[in-house]
Backbone as ProteinMPNN parsed JSONL, in Angstrom:
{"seq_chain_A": "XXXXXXXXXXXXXXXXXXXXXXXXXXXXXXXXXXXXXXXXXXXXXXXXXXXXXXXXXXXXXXXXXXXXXXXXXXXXXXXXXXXXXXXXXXXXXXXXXXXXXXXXXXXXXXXXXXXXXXXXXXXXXXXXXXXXXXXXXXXXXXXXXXXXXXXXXXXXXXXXXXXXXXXXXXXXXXXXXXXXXXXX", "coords_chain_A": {"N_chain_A": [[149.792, 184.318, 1.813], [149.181, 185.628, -0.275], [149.195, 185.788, -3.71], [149.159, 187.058, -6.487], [146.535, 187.138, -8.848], [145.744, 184.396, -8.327], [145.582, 183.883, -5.615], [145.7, 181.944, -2.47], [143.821, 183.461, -1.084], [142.345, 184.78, -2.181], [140.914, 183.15, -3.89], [139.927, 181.339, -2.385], [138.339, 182.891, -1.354], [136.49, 183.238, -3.617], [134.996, 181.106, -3.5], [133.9, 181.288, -1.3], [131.454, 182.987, -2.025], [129.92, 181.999, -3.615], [127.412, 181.355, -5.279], [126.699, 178.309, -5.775], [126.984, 175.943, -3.178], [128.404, 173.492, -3.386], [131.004, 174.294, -4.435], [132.399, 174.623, -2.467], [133.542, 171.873, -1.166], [135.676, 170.422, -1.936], [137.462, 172.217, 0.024], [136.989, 171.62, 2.262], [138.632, 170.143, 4.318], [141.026, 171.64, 4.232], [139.872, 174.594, 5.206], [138.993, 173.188, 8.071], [141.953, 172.94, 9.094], [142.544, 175.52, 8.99], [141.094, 176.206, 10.714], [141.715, 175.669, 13.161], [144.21, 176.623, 13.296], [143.925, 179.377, 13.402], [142.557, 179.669, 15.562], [145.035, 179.209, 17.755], [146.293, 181.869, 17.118], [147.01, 184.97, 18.294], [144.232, 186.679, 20.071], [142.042, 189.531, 18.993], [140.308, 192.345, 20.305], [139.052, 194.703, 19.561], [139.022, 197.938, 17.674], [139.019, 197.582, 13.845], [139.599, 198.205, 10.915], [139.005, 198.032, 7.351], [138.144, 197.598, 3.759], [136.713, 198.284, 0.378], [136.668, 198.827, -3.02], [134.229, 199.176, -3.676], [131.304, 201.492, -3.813], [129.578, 201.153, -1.623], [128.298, 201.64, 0.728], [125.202, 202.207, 1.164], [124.155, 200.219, 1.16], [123.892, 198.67, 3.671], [121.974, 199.232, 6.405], [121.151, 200.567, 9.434], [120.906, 198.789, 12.328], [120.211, 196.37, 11.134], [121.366, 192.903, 10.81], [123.998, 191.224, 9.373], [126.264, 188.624, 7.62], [129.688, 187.649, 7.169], [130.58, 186.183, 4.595], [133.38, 185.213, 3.876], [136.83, 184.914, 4.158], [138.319, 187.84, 6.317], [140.033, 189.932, 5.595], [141.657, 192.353, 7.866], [142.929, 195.762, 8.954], [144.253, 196.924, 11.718], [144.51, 199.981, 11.633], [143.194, 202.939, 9.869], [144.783, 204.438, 7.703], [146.132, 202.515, 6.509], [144.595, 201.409, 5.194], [143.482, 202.843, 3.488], [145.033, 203.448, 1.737], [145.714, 200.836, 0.38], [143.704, 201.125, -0.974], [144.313, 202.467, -2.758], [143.222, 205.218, -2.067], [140.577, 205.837, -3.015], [137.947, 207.623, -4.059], [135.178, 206.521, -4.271], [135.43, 204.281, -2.825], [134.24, 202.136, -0.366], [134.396, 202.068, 3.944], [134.743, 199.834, 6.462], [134.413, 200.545, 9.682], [135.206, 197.669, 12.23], [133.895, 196.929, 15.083], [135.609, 194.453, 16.252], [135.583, 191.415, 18.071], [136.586, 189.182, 18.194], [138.994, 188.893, 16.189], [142.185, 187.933, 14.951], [145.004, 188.176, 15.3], [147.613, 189.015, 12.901], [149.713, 189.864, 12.217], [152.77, 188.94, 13.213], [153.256, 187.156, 11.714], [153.182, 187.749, 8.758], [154.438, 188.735, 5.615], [154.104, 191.52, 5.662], [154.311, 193.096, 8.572], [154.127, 195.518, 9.204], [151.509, 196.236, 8.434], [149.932, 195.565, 9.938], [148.026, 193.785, 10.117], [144.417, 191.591, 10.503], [142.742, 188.988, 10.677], [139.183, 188.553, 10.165], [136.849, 185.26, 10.481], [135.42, 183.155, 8.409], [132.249, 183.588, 8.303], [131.592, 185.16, 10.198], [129.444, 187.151, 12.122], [127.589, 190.318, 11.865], [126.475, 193.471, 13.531], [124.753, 195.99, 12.19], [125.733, 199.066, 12.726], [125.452, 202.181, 12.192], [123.376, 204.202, 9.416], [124.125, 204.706, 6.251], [126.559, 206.676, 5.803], [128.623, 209.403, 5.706], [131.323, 211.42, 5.811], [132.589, 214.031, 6.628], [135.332, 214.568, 4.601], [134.653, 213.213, 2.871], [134.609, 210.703, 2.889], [133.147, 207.055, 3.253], [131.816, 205.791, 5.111], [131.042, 202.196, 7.393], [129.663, 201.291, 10.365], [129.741, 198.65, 12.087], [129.434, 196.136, 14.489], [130.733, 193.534, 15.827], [129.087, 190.44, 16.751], [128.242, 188.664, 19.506], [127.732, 185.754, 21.954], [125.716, 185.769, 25.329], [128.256, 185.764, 27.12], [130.435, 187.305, 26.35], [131.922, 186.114, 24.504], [133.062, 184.546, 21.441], [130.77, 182.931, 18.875], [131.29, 180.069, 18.155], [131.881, 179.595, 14.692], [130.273, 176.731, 12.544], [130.011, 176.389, 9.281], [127.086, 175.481, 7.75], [124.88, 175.249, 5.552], [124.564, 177.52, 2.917], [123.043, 180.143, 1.102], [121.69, 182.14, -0.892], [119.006, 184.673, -1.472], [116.296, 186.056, -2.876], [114.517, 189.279, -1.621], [112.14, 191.706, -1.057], [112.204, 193.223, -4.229], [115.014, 194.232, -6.357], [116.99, 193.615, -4.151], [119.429, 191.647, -3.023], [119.602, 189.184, 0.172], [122.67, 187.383, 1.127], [122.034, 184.282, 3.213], [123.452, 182.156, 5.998], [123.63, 179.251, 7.478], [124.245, 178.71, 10.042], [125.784, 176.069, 13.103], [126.122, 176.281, 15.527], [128.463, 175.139, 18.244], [129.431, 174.682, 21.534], [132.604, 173.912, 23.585], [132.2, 172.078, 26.421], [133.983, 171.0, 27.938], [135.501, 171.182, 31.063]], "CA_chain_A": [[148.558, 183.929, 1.166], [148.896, 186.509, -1.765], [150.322, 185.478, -5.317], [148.09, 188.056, -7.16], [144.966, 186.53, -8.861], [145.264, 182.59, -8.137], [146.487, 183.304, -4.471], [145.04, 180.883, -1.488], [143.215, 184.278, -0.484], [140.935, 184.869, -3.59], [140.098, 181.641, -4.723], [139.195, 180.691, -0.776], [137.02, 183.676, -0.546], [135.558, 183.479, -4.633], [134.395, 179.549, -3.827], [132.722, 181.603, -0.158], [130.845, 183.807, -2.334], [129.544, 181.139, -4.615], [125.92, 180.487, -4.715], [126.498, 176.625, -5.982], [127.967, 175.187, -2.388], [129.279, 172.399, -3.971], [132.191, 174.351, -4.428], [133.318, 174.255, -1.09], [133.423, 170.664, -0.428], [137.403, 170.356, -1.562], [138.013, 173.204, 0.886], [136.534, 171.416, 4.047], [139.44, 169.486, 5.365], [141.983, 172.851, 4.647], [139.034, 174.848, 6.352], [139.485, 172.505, 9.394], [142.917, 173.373, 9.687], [142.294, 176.667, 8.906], [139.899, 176.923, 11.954], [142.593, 175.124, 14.64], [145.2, 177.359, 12.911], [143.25, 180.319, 13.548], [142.964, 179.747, 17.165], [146.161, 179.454, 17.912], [146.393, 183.104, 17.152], [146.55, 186.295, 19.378], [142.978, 186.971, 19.606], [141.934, 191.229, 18.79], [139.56, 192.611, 20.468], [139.661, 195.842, 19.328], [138.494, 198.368, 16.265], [139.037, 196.958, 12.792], [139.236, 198.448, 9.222], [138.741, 197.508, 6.22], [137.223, 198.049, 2.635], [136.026, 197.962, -0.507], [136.495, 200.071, -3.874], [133.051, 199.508, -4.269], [130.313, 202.238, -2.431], [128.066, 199.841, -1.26], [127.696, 202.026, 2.221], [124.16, 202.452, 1.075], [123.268, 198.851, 1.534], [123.795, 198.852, 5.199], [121.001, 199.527, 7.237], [120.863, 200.265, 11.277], [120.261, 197.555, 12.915], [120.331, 195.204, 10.605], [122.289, 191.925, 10.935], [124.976, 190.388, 8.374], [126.833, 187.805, 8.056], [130.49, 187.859, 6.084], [130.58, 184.784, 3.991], [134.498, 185.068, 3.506], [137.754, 185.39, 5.295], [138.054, 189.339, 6.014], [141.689, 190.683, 6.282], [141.28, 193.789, 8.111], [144.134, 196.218, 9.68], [144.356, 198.329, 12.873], [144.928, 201.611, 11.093], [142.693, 202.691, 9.372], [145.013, 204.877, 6.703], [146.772, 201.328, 5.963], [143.293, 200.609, 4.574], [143.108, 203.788, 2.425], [146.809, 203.382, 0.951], [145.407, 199.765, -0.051], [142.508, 201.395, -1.841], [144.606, 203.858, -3.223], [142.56, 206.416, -1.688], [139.702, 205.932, -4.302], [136.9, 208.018, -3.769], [134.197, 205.936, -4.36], [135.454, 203.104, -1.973], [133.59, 202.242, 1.032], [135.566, 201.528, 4.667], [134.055, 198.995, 7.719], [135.085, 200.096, 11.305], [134.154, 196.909, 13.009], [134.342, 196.586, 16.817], [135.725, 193.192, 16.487], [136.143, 190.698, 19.639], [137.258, 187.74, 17.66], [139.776, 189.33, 15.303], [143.012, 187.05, 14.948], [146.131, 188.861, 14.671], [148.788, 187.726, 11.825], [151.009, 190.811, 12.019], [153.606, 188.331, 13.56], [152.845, 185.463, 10.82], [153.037, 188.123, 7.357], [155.444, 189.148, 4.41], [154.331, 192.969, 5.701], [153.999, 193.45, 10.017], [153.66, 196.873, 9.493], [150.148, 196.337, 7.426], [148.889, 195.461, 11.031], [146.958, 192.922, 9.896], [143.822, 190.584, 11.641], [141.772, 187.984, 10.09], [138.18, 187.959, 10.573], [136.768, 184.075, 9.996], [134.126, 183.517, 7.714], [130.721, 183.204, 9.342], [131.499, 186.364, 11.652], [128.528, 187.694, 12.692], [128.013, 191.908, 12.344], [125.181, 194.328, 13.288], [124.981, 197.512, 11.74], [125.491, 200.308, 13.914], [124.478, 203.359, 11.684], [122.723, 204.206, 8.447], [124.952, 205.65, 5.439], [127.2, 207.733, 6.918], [129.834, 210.022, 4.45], [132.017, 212.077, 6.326], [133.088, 216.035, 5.344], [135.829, 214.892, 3.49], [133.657, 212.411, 1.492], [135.221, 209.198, 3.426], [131.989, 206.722, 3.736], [131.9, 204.522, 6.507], [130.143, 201.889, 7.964], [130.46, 201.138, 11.879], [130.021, 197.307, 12.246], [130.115, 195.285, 15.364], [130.768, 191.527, 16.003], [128.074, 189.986, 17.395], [128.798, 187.428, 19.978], [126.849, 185.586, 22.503], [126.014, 186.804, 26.121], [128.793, 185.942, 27.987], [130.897, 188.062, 25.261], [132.566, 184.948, 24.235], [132.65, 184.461, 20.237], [130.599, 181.981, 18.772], [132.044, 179.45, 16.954], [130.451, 178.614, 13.595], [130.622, 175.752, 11.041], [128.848, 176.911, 8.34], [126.52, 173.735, 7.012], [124.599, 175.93, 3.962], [124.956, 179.392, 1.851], [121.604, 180.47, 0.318], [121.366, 183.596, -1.664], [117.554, 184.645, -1.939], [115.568, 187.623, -2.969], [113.62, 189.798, -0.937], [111.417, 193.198, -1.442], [112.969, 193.621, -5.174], [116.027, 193.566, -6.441], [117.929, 193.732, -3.327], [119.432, 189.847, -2.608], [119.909, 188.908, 0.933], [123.138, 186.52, 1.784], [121.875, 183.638, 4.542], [124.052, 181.094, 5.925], [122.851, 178.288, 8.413], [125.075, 177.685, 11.259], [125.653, 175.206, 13.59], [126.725, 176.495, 17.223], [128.611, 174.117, 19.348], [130.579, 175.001, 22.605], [132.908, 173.124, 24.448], [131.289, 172.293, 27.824], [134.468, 170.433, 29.228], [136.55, 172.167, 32.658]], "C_chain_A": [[148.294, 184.743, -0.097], [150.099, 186.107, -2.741], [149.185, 185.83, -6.081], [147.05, 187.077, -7.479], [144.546, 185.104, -8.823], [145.72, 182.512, -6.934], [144.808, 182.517, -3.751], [143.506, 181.941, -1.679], [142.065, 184.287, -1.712], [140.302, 183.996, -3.862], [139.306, 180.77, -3.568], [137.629, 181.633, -0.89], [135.879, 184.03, -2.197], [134.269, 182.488, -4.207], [133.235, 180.156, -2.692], [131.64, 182.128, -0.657], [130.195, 183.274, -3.328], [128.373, 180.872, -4.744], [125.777, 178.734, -4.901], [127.622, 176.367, -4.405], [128.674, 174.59, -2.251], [130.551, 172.485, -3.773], [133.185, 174.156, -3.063], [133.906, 173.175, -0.601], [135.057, 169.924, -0.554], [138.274, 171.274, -0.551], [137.825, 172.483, 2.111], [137.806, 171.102, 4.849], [140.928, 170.718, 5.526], [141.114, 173.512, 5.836], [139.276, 174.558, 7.93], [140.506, 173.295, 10.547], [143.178, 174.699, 9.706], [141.824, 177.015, 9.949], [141.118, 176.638, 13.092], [143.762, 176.398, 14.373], [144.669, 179.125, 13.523], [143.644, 180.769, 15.707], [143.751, 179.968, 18.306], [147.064, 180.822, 18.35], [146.226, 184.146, 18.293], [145.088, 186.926, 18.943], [142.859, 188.517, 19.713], [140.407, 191.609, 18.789], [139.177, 194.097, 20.677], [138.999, 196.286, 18.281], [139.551, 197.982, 15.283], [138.554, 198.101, 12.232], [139.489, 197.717, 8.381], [138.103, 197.805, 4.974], [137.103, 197.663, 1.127], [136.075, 198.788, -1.838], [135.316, 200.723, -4.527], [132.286, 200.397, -3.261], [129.36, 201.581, -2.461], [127.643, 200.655, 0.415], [126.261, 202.138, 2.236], [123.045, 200.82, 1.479], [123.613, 198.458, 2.465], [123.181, 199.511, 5.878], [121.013, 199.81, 8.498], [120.111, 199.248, 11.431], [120.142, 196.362, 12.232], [121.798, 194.177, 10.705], [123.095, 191.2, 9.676], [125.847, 189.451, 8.867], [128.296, 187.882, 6.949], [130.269, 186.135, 5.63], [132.691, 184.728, 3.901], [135.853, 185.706, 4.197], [137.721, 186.815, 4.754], [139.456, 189.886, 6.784], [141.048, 192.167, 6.157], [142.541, 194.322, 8.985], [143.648, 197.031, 10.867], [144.223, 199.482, 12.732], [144.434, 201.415, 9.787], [143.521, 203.838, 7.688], [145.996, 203.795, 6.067], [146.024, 201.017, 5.026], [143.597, 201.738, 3.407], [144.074, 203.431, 1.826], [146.529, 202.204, 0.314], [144.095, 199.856, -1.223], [142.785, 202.344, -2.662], [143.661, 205.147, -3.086], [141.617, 206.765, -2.988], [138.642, 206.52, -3.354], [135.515, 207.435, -3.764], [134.232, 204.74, -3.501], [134.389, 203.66, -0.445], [134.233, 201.5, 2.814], [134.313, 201.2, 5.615], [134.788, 199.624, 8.52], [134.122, 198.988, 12.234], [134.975, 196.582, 14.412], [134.231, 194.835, 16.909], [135.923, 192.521, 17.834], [137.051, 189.5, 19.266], [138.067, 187.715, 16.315], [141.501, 188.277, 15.278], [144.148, 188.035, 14.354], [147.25, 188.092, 14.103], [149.87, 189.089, 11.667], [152.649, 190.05, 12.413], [154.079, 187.12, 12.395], [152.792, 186.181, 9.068], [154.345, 188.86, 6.822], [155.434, 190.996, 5.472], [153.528, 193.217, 7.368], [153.674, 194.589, 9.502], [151.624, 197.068, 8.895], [149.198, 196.511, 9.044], [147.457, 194.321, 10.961], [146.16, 192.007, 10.834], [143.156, 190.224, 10.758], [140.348, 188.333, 10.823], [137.39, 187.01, 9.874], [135.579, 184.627, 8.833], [133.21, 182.829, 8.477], [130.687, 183.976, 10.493], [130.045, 187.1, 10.949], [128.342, 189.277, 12.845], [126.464, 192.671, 12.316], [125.765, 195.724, 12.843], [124.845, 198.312, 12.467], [125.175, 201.506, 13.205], [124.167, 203.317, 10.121], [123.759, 204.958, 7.939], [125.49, 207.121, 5.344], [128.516, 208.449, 6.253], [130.53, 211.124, 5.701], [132.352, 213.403, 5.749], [134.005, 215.471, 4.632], [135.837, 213.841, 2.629], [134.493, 210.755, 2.128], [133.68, 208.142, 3.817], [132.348, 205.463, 4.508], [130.54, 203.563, 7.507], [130.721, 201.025, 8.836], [129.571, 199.743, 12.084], [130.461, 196.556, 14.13], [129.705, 193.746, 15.415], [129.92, 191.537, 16.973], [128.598, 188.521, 18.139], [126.97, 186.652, 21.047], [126.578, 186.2, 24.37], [126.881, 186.675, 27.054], [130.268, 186.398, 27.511], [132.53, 186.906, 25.173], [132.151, 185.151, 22.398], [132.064, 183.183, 19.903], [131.015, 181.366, 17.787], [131.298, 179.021, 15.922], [130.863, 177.876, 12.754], [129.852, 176.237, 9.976], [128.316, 175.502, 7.6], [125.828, 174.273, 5.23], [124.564, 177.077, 3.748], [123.858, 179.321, 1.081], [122.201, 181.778, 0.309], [119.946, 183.562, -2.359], [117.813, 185.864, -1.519], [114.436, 188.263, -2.321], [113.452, 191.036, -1.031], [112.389, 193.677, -3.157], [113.661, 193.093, -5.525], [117.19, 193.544, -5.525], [118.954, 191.835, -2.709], [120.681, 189.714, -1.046], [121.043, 187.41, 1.024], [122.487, 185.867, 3.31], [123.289, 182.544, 4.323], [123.487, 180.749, 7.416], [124.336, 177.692, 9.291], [124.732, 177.297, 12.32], [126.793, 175.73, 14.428], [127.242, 175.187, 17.569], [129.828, 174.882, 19.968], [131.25, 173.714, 23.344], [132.778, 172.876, 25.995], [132.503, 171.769, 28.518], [135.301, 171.658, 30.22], [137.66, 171.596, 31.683]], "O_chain_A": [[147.331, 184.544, -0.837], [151.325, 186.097, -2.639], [148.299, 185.011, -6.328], [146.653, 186.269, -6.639], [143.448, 184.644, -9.136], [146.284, 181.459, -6.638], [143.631, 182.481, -4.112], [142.447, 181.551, -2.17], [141.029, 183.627, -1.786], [139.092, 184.043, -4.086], [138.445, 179.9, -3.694], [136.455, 181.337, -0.67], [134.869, 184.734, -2.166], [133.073, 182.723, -4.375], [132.045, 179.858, -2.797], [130.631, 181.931, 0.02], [129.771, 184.11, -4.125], [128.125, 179.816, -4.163], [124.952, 178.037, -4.31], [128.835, 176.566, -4.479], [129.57, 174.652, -1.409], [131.288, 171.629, -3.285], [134.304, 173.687, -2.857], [134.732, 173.288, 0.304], [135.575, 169.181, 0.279], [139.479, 171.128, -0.347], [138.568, 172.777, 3.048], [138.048, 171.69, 5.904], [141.678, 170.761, 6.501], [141.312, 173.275, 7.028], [139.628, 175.368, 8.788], [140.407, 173.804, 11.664], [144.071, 175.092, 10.456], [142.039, 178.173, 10.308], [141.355, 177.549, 13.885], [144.114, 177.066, 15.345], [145.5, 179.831, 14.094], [144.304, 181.453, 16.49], [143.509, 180.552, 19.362], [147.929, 181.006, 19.206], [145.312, 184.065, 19.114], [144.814, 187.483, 17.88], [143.605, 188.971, 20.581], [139.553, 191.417, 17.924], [139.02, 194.605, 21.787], [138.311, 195.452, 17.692], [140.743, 197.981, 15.593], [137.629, 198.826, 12.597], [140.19, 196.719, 8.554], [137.161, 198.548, 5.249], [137.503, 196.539, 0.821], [135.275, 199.715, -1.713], [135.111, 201.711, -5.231], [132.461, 200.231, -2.054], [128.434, 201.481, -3.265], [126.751, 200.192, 1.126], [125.83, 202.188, 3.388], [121.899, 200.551, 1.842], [123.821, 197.27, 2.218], [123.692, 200.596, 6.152], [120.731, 198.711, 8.976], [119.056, 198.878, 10.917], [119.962, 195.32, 12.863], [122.961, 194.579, 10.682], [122.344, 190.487, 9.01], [126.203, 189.315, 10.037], [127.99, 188.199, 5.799], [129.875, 185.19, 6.314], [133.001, 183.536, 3.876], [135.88, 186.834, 4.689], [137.4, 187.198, 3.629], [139.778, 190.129, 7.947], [140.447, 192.828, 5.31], [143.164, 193.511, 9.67], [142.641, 197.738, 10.812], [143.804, 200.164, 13.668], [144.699, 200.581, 8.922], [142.812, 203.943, 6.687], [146.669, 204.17, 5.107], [146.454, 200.425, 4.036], [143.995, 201.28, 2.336], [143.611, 202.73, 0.926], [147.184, 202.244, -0.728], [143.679, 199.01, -2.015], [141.951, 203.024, -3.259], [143.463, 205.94, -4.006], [141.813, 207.686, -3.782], [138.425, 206.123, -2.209], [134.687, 208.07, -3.112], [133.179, 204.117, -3.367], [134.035, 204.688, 0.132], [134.502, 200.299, 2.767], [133.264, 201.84, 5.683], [135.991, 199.456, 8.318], [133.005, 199.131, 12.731], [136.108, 196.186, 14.687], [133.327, 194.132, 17.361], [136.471, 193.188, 18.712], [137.988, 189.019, 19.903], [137.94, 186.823, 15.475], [141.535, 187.982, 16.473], [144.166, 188.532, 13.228], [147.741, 187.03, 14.485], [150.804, 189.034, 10.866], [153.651, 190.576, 11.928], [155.094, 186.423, 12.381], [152.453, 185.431, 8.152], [155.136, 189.464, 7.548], [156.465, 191.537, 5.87], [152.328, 193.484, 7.412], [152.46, 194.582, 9.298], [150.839, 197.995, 9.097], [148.225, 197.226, 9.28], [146.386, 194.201, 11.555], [146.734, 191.557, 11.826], [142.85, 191.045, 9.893], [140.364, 188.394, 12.052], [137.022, 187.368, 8.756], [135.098, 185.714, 8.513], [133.331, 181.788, 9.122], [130.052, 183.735, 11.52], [129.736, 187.428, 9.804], [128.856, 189.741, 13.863], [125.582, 192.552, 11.465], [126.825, 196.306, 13.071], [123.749, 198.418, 13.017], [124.295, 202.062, 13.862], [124.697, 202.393, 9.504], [124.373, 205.752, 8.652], [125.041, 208.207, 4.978], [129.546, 207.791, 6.401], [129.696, 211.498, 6.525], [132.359, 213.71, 4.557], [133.708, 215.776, 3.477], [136.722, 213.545, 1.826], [134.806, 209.864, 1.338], [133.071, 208.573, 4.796], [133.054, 204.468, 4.341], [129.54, 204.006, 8.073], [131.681, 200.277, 8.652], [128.395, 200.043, 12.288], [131.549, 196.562, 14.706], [128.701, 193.095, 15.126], [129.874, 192.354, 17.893], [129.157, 187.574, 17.586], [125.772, 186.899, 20.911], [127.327, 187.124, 24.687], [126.624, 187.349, 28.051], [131.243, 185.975, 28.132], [133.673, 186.991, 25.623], [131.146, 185.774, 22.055], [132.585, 182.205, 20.439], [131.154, 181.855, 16.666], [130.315, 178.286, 16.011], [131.847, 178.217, 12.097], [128.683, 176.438, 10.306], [129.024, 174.672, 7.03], [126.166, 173.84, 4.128], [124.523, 177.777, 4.759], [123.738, 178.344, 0.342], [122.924, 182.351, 1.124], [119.615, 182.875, -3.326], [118.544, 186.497, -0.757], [113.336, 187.74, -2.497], [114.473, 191.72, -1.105], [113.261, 194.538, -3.038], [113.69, 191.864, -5.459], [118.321, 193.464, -6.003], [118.531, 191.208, -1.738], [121.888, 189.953, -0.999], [120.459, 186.327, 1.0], [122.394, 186.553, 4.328], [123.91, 182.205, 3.316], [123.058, 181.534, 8.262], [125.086, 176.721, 9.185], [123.704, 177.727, 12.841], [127.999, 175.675, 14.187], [126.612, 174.173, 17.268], [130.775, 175.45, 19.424], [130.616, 172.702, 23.642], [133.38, 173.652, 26.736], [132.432, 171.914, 29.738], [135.558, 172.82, 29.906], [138.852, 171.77, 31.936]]}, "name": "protein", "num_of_chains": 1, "seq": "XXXXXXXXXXXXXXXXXXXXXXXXXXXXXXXXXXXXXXXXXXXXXXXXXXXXXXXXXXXXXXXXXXXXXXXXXXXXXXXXXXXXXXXXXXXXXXXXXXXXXXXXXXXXXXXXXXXXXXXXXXXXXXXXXXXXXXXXXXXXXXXXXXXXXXXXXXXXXXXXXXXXXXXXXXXXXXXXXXXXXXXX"}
């Protein structure tokens, strides 16, 4: 999925991050197969990293709920992640206690990366407030939110709003649409 700046991966997860929805609407029927494809997968239920070169640890709150809008390749190990960030100081790293993590270490150019997908429209509460470590590593501890019979829920995503609230801070929503399969 990577062929530097026009791969699948970027241009899937620019159109997620889009405030006009529109864009999505040539993605649906990949999507689809994207979701059955998914499934398929060895599911990882397990800690997750991941990150960011940007320090955004500050805009993660306790307790507060997010939602990712966009597929989220994340590895097992978490100095796979740093080596990917070239160990930039200003980056910021997720450990998220995923349940519904999809492992592709079997299915990529580089097994050793350790890689797992998490979909878009995963579900994460914040488990602590901006949290830097002694040797300046900032981290924020993330878990998947499921429902209560710690089953993941599946989501379609129907709309993507980006609105402003208290300032200039701008809250991502997205509106999904639960459905389980009830048959035996």
């Amino acid at each position: 999925m990577e062929w530097g700046a026009q791969s699948l991966y970027r241009l899937l997860n620019k159109d997620f991050q889009s405030e006009d929805q529109s864009v999505l609407t040539p993605w649906f029927d990949y999507l689809k197969l994207f979701e059955i494809a998914l499934t398929k997968l060895p599911t990882e239920k397990r800690r997750l990293w991941c990150g960011t070169k940007d320090n955004v640890n500050k805009n993660f709150i306790k307790g507060s709920e997010i939602i990712w809008r966009s597929v989220s390749s994340c590895s097992t190990t978490l100095n796979i992640i740093k080596d990917l960030l070239d160990n930039d100081t200003n980056a910021t790293f997720f450990m998220i206690k995923a349940v519904n993590g999809r492992n592709l270490s079997g299915y990529t150019k580089y097994p050793d990366e350790e890689e797992v997908l998490l979909g878009p429209g995963t579900r994460l509460s914040v488990k602590n407030d901006d949290l830097e470590l002694d040797d300046g590593l900032k981290v924020v501890h993330l878990v998947e939110i499921t429902d209560n019979n710690n089953e993941p829920l599946p989501a379609t995503i129907n709309t993507i709003s980006k609105t402003s609230k208290s300032g200039n801070s701008e809250y991502i929503s997205i509106k999904n649409t639960y459905s389980h399969d009830k048959r035996e």
